[in-house]
C-alpha positions as CSV (number, residue, x, y, z in Angstrom):
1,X,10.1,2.2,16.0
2,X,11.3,6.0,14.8
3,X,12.4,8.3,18.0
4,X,10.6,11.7,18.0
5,X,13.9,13.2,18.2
6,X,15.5,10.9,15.0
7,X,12.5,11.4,12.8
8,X,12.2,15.1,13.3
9,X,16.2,15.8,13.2
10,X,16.4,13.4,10.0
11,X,13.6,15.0,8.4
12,X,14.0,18.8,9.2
13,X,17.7,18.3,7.3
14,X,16.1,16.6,4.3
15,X,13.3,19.3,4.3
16,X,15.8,22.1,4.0
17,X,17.2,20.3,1.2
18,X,15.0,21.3,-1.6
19,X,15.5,25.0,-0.9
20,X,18.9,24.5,-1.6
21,X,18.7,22.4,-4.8
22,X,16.4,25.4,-5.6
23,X,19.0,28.0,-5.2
24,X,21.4,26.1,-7.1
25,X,19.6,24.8,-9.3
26,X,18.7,28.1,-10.9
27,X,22.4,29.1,-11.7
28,X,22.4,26.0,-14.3
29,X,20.2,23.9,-16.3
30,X,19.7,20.5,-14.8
31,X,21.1,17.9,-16.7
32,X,18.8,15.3,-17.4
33,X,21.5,13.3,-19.7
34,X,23.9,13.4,-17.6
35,X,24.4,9.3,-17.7
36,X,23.3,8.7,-21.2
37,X,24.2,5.2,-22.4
38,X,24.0,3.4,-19.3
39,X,21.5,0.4,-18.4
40,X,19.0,0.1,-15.8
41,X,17.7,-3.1,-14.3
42,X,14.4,-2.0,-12.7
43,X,12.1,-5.3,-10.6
44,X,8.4,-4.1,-9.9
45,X,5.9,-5.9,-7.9
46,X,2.8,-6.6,-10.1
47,X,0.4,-4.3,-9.2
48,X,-1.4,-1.0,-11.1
49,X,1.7,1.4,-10.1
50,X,4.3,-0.6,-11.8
51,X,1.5,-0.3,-14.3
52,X,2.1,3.4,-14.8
53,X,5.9,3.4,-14.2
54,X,5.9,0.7,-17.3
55,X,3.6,3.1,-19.5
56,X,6.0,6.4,-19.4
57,X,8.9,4.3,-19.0
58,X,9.9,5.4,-23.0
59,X,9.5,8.9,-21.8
60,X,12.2,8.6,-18.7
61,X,14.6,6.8,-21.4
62,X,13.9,9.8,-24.4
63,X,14.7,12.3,-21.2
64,X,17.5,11.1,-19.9
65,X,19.0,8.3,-22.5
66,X,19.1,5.8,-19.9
67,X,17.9,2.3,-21.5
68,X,15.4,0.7,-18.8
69,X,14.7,-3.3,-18.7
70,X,11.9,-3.5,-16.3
71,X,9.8,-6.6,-15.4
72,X,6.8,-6.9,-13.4
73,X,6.5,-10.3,-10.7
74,X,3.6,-11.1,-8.7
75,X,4.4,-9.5,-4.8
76,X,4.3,-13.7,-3.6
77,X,7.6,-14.2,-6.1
78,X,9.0,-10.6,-5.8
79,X,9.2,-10.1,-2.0
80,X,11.4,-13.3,-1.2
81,X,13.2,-12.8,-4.6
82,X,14.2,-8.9,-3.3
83,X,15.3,-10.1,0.4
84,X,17.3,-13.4,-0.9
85,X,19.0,-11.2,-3.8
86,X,19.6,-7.9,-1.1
87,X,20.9,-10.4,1.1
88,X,23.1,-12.4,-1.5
89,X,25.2,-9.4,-2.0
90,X,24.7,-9.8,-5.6
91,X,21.2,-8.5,-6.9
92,X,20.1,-8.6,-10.7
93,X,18.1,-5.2,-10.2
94,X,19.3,-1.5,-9.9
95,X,16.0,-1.0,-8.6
96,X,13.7,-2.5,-6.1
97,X,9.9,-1.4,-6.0
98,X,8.6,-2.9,-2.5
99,X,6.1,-2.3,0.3
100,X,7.3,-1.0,3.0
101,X,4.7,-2.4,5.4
102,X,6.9,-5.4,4.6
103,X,10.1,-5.4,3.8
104,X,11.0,-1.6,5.5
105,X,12.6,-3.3,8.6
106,X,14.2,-6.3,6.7
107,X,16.4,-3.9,4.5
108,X,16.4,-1.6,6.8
109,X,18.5,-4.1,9.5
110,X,20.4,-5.2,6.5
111,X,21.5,-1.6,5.6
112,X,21.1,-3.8,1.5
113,X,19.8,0.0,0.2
114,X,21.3,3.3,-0.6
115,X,20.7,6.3,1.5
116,X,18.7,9.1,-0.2
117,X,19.7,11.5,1.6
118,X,23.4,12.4,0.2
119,X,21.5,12.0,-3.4
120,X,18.4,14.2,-2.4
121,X,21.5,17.4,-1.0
122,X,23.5,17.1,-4.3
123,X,22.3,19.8,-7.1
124,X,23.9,17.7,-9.8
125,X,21.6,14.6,-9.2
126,X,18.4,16.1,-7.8
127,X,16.4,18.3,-10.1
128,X,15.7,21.8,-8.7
129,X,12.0,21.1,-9.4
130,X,11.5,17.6,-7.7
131,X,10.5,19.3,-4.2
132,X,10.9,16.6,-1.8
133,X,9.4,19.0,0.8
134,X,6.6,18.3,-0.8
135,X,6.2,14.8,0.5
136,X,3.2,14.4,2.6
137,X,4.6,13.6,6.7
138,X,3.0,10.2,6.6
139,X,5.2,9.1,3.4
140,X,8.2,10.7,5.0
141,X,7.4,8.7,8.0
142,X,7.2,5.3,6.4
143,X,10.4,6.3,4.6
144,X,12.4,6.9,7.7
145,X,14.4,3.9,9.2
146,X,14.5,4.2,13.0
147,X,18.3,5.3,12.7
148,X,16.8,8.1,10.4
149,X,18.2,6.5,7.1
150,X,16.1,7.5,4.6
151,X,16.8,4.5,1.9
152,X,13.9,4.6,-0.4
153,X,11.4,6.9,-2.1
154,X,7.6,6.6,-1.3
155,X,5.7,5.8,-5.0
156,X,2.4,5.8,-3.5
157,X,0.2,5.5,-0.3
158,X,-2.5,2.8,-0.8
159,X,-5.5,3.6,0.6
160,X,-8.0,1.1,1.5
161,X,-12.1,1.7,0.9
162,X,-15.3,-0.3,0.1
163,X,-16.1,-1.2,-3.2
164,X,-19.7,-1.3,-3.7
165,X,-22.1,-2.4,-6.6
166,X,-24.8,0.5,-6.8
167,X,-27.4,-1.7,-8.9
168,X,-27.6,-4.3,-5.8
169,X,-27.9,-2.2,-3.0
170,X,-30.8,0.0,-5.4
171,X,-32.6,-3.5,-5.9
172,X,-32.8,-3.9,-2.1
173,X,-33.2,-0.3,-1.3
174,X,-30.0,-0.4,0.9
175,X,-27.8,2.9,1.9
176,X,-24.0,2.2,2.3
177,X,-23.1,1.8,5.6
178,X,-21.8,3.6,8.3
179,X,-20.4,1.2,10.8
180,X,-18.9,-2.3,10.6
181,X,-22.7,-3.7,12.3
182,X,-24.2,-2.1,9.6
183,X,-22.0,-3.3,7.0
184,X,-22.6,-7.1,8.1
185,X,-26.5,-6.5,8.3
186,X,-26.1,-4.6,4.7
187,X,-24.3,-7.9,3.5
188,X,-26.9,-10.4,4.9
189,X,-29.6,-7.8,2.8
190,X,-27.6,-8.7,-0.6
191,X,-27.0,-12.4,0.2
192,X,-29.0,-14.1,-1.9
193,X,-26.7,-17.9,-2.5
194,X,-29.5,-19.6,-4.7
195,X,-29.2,-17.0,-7.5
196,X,-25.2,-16.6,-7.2
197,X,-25.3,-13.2,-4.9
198,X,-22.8,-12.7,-2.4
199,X,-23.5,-9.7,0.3
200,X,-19.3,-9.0,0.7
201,X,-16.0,-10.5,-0.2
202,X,-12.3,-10.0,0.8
203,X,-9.1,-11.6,1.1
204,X,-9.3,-15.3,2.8
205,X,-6.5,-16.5,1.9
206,X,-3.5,-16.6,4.9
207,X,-0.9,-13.6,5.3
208,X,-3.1,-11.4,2.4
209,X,-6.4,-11.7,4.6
210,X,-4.5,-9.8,7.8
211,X,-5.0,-6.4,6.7
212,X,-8.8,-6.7,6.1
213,X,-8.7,-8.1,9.9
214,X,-6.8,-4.4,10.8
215,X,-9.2,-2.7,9.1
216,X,-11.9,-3.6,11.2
217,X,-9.6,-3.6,14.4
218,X,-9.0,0.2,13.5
219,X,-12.5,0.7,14.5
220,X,-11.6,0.2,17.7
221,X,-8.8,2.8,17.8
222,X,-6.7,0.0,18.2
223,X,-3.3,-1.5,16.2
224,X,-1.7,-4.6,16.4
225,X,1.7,-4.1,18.7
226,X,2.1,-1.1,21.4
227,X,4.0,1.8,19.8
228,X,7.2,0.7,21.0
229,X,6.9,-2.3,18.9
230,X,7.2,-4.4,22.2
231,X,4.0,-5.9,22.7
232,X,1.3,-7.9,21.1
233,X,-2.4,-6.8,21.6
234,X,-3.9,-9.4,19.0
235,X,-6.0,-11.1,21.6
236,X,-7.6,-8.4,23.2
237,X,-11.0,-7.9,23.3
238,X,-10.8,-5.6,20.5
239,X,-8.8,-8.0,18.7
240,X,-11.6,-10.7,18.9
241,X,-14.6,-8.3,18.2
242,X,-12.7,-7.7,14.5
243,X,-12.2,-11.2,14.2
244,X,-15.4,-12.2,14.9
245,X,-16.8,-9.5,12.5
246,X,-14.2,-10.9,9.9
247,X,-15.5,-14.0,10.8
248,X,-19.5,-13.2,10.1
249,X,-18.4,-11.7,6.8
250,X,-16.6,-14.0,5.5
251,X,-18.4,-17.1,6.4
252,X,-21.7,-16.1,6.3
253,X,-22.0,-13.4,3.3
254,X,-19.1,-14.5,1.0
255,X,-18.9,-16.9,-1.7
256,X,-17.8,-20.4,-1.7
257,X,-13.7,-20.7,-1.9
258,X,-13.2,-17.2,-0.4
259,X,-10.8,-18.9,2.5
260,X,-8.3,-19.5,-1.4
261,X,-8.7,-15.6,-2.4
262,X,-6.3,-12.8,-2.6
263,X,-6.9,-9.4,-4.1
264,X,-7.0,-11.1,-7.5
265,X,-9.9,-13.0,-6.9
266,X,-12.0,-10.8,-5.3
267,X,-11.6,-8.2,-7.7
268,X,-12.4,-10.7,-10.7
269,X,-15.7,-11.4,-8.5
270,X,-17.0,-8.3,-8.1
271,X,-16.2,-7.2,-11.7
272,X,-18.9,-10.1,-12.4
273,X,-21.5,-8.0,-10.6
274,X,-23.0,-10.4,-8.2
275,X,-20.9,-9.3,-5.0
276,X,-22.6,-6.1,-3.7
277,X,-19.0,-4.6,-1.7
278,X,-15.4,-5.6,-1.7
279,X,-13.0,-3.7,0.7
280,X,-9.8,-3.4,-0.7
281,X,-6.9,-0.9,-2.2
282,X,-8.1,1.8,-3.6
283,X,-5.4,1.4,-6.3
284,X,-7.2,-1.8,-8.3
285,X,-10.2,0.5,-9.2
286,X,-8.9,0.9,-13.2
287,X,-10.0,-2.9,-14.3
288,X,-13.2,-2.1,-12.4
289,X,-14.2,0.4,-15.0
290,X,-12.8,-1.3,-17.9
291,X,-15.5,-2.7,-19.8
292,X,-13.3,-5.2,-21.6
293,X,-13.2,-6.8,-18.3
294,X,-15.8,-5.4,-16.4
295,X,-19.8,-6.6,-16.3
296,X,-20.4,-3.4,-13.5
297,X,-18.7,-0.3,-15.2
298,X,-21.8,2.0,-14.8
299,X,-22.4,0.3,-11.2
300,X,-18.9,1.0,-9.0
301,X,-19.5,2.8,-6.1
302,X,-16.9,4.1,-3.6
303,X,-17.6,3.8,-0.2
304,X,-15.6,5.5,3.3
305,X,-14.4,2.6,5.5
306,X,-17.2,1.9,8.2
307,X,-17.0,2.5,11.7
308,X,-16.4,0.8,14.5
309,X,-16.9,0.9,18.5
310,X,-14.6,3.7,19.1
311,X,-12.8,5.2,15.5
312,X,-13.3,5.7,12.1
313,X,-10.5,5.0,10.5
314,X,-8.9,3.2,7.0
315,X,-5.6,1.2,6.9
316,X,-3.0,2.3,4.5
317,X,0.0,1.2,3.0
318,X,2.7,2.9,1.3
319,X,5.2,1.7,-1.8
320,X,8.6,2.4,-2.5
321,X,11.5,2.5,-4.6
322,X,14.9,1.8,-3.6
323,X,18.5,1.4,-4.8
324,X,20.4,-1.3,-3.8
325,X,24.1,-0.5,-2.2
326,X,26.1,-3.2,-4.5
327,X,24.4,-1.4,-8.0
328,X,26.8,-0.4,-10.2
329,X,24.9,2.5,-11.5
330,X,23.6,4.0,-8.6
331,X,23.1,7.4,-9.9
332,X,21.2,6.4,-13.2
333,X,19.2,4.0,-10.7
334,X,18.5,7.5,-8.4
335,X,17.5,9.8,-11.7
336,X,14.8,7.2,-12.3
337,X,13.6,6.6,-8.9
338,X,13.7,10.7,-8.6
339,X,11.6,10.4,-12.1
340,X,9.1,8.0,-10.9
341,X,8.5,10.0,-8.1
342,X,8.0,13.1,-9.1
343,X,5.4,15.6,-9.2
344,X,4.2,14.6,-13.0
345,X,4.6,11.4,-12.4
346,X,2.5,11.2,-9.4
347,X,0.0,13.0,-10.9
348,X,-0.3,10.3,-13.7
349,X,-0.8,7.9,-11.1
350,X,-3.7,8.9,-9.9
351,X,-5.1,10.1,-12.6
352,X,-4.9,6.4,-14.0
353,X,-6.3,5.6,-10.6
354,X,-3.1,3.6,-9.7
355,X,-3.5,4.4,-5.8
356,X,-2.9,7.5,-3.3
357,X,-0.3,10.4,-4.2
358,X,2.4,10.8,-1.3
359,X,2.8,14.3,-3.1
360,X,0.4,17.4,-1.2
361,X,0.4,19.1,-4.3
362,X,-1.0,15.9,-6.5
363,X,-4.7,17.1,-4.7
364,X,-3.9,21.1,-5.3
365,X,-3.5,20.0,-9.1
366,X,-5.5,21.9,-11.9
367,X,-5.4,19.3,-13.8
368,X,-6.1,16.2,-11.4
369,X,-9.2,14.1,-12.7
370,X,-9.6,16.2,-15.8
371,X,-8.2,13.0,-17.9
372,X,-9.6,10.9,-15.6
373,X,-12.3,8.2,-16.1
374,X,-12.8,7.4,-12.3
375,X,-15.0,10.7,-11.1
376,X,-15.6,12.9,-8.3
377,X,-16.9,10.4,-6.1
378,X,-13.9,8.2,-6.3
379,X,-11.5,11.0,-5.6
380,X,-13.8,12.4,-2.5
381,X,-13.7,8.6,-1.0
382,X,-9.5,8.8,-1.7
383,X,-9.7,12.6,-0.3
384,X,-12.1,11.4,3.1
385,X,-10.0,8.6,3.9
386,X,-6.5,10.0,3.5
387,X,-8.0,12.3,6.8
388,X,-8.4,9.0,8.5
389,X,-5.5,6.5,7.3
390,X,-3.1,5.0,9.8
391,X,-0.7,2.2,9.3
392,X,-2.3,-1.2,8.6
393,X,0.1,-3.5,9.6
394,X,2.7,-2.8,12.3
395,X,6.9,-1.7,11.5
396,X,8.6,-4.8,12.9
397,X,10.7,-7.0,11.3
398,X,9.4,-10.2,11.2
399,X,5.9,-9.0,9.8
400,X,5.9,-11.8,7.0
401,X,5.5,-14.1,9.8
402,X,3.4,-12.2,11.6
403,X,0.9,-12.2,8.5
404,X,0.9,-16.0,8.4
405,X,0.7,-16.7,12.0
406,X,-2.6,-13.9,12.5
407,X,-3.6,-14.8,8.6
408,X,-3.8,-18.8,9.4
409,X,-6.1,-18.2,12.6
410,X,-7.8,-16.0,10.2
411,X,-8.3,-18.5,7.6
412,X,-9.8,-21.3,10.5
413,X,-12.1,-18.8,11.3
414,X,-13.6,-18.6,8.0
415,X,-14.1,-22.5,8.2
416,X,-16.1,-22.2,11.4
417,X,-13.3,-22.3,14.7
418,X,-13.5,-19.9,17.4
419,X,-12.4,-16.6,16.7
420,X,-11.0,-16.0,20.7
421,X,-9.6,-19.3,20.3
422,X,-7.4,-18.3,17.4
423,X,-6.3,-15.4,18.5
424,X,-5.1,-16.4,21.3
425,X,-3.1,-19.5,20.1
426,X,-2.0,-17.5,17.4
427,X,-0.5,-14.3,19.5
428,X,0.7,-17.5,21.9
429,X,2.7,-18.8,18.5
430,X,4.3,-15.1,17.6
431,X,5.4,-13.6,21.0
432,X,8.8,-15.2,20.7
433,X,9.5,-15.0,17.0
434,X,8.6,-11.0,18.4
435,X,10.8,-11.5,21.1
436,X,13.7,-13.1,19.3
437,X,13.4,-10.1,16.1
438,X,13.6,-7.5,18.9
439,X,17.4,-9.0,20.2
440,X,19.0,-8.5,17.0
């Protein structure tokens, strides 16, 4: 975990640093062209921000005459792809776009990416107008490594919501609800099986299904380790409460097969219109409103995480770009990372509604939504739950396996076995692959 005294002595350095690009950037013109010619190799998890980075991309190459090869790869292929490549010595990218709420430790142990921080203080590579001060503390946060490296650039902060389909809940005469209870008695209302209407759906499928489990453990003011990283607390009451309630959602309101589902699948099911809410990212709205694709377009309703117990809260999860140490063109690989992070860019994002801004100023915009086909409600629900996001998974290193240890007692309690039971095998199974992680 990040010392108080590391984060705030990394950060307050880095902070200063856009005052001084300021300064000296207003002697001289920045030079955009600086490494004209050269060739960028850039990997992107598949997913609706490597979406936008794909649709300006023509516009980085025409500012800066960089040629970009970029190539989108499902985050199942891409995450074990990164690690073995980072690790190999010898990676085929430039540029790595990963979540940090998996891989930060792993790269971050294997020091496999470039510090930002020597590139952020040097006027000749950092625009005077990128203002990385700017960055909201939460991004900066999930940016740091514990040693106060900072060696990536947060893209975007996913936050998580309900997707709900107006038309059902108006047929039943049903109000969104407030609380996790109310949110399983809602999706019992909508269940109607003989006509092909499910009440709710989410992830089922192991290691993807773990962060709908946090979201309802959040309810209870609760995460999944102690703050020093140290300790499991995924059989604690709390623990089984929001497994249970995972449980009596899955099993008893969702549709047949949801124990195979990922994101993909749920979001194909509710574009349908017979699931009345889906709790997900809020960054896969745009297909929702497509009506190439989508039977529900005048239907889509946005809906504030429930509460729990004891705390209303959402889970969120933030992407990154990073630069790994063996790239030959580190600095072309920086002017695009410093590109697709920047204050237009990030704009773009969210006005395609790609996902959460790490920038402040994305929400003080002019400008924001003007262009954009997602509405006011959909940018109050971003705008409420950004006031009550915390971290959805927790910053260890072994949190693959922790996703498919928690995510297969997750799965079995989809097909009926004890929630408890589960939980308590399962945190039984991960305490020493915890243990052994926390020696090295």
């Amino acid at each position: 975990m990040i010392g108080r005294r590391t984060l705030l002595t990394s950060t307050a350095a880095v902070l200063a640093m856009p005052a001084l690009v300021e300064r000296v950037g207003a002697q001289s013109a920045f030079d955009w062209q600086r490494f004209k010619g050269q060739k960028l190799v850039v990997s992107l998890t598949k997913n609706p921000r490597a979406d936008c980075l794909q649709k300006y991309e023509k516009e980085f190459e025409a500012l800066t005459g960089i040629r970009v090869e970029s190539e989108q790869m499902p985050e199942q292929q891409q995450r074990p792809k990164m690690v073995m490549e980072l690790a190999s010595g010898r990676p085929s990218f430039d540029i790595t776009h990963f979540s940090l709420h998996v891989s930060k430790r792993v790269v971050g142990t294997g020091h496999w990416l470039e510090d930002m921080r020597p590139y952020l203080a040097d006027h000749a590579l950092t625009a005077p107008d990128y203002d990385w001060a700017d960055m909201s503390p939460g991004a900066l946060r999930a940016a740091t490594q514990p040693d106060g490296r900072i060696d990536s650039l947060p893209l975007e902060t996913d936050i998580w919501l309900v997707y709900y389909n107006k038309q059902l809940f108006q047929q039943k005469g049903l109000a969104f609800p407030k609380t996790f209870d109310e949110m399983l008695a809602t999706a019992r209302k909508i269940n109607d099986p003989a006509n092909g209407i499910y009440g709710f759906i989410a992830r089922g499928v192991k290691n993807a299904n773990v962060p709908v489990w946090t979201s309802i453990l959040l309810g209870q003011d609760q995460e999944t380790v102690t703050p020093d990283g140290k300790t499991l607390l995924t059989d604690t009451p709390a623990a089984i409460w929001a497994g249970e309630m995972y449980k009596s959602l899955l099993r008893e309101t969702a549709p047949p097969g949801v124990i195979g589902f990922n994101w993909n699948e749920c979001q194909t099911s509710f574009m349908q219109g017979k699931i009345g809410m889906w709790m997900d990212g809020v960054g896969f709205t745009p297909p929702l409103l497509d009506p190439k694709v989508s039977k529900i377009v005048d239907h889509v309703g946005f809906g504030l995480m429930p509460a729990g117990p004891k705390a209303q809260a959402c889970p969120v999860f933030t992407d990154a770009l990073g630069i790994p140490v063996h790239s030959k063109v580190k600095e072309a690989a920086y002017f695009y990372c410093q590109w697709a992070t920047s204050k237009k860019m990030l704009l773009n994002l969210v006005n395609m509604g790609g996902g959460a801004s790490p920038r402040l100023s994305t929400y003080q915009d002019p400008t924001l939504m003007k262009a954009s086909p997602f509405g006011q409600e959909w940018l109050a629900t971003l705008l409420a739950s950004m006031k009550i996001a915390r971290s959805g998974l927790p910053e260890i290193v072994p949190v693959t396996e922790f996703r498919d240890v928690i995510g297969i007692a997750l799965s079995n309690m989809v097909g009926g076995a004890d929630a408890a039971s589960e939980l308590r095998a399962a945190t039984e199974a991960f305490k020493p692959i915890l243990a052994q992680s926390l020696k090295t």
